[in-house]
C-alpha positions as CSV (number, residue, x, y, z in Angstrom):
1,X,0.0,0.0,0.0
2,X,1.3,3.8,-0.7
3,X,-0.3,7.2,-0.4
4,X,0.5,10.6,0.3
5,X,0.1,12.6,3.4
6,X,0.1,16.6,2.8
7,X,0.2,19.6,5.7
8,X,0.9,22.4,6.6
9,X,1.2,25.4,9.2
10,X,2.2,28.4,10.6
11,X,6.1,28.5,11.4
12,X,7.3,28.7,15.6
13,X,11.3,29.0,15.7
14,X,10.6,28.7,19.5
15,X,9.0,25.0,18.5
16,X,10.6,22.2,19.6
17,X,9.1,20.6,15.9
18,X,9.5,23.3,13.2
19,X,10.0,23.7,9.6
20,X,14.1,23.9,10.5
21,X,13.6,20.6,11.8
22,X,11.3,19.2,9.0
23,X,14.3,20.2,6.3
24,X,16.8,18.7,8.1
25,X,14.8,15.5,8.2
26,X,14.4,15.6,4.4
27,X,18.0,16.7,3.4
28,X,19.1,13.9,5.7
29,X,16.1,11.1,4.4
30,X,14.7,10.5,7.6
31,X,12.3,8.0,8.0
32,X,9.4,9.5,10.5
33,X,6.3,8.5,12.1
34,X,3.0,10.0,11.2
35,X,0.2,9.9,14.5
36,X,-2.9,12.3,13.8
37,X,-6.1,12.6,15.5
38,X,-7.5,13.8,18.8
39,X,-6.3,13.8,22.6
40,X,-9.5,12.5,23.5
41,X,-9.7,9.2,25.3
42,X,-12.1,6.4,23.1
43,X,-11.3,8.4,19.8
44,X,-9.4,7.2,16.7
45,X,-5.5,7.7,16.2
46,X,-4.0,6.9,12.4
47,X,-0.5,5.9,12.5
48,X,1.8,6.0,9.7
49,X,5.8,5.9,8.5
50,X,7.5,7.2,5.3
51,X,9.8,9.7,4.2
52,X,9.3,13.7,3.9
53,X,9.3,14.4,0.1
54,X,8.9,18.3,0.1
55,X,9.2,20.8,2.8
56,X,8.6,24.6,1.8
57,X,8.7,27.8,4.0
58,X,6.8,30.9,2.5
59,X,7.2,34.8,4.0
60,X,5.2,37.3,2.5
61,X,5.5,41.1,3.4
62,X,3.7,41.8,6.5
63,X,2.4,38.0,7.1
64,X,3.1,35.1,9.0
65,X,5.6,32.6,7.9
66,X,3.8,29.5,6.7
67,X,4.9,26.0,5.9
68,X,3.9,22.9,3.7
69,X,5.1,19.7,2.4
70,X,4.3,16.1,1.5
71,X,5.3,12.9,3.3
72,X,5.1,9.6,1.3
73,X,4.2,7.1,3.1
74,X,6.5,3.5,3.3
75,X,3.2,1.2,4.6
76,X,-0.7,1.0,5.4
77,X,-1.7,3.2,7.8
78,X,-2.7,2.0,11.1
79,X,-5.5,3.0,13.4
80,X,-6.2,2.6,16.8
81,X,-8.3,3.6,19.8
82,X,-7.0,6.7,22.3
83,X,-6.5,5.7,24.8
């Protein structure tokens, strides 16, 4: 199984995971682990692994930085219960 996972968001330097971090995990092909969903207890959690295939960073005049990019995935993703 393959797929794609895109995202995006506004950029925190002060962010222990920022788009500085993201780029160094694509320069240096960094496999990394995919968990989205919600913090609360009962509800679903997708789990997934692959490899970062495009990080970008965008500034305009007067706005706030912004980030994207695409991870392909390596397997199926997984899901499980909160818990």
């Amino acid at each position: 199984m393959s797929g794609e996972i895109s995202f995006d968001g506004l950029v925190a330097y002060d962010d222990t995971a920022n788009a500085i971090e993201l780029a160094d995990y694509l320069l240096a092909r960094t496999q990394i682990t995919c968990v989205f969903g919600t913090t609360v207890t009962g509800d679903a959690v997708y789990t997934a692994e692959g490899f970062l295939s495009s990080v970008e960073m965008s500034a305009e005049m007067e706005s706030p930085v912004s980030y994207s990019g695409s991870i392909t995935l390596t397997g199926a993703i997984t899901k499980s219960v909160n818990s």
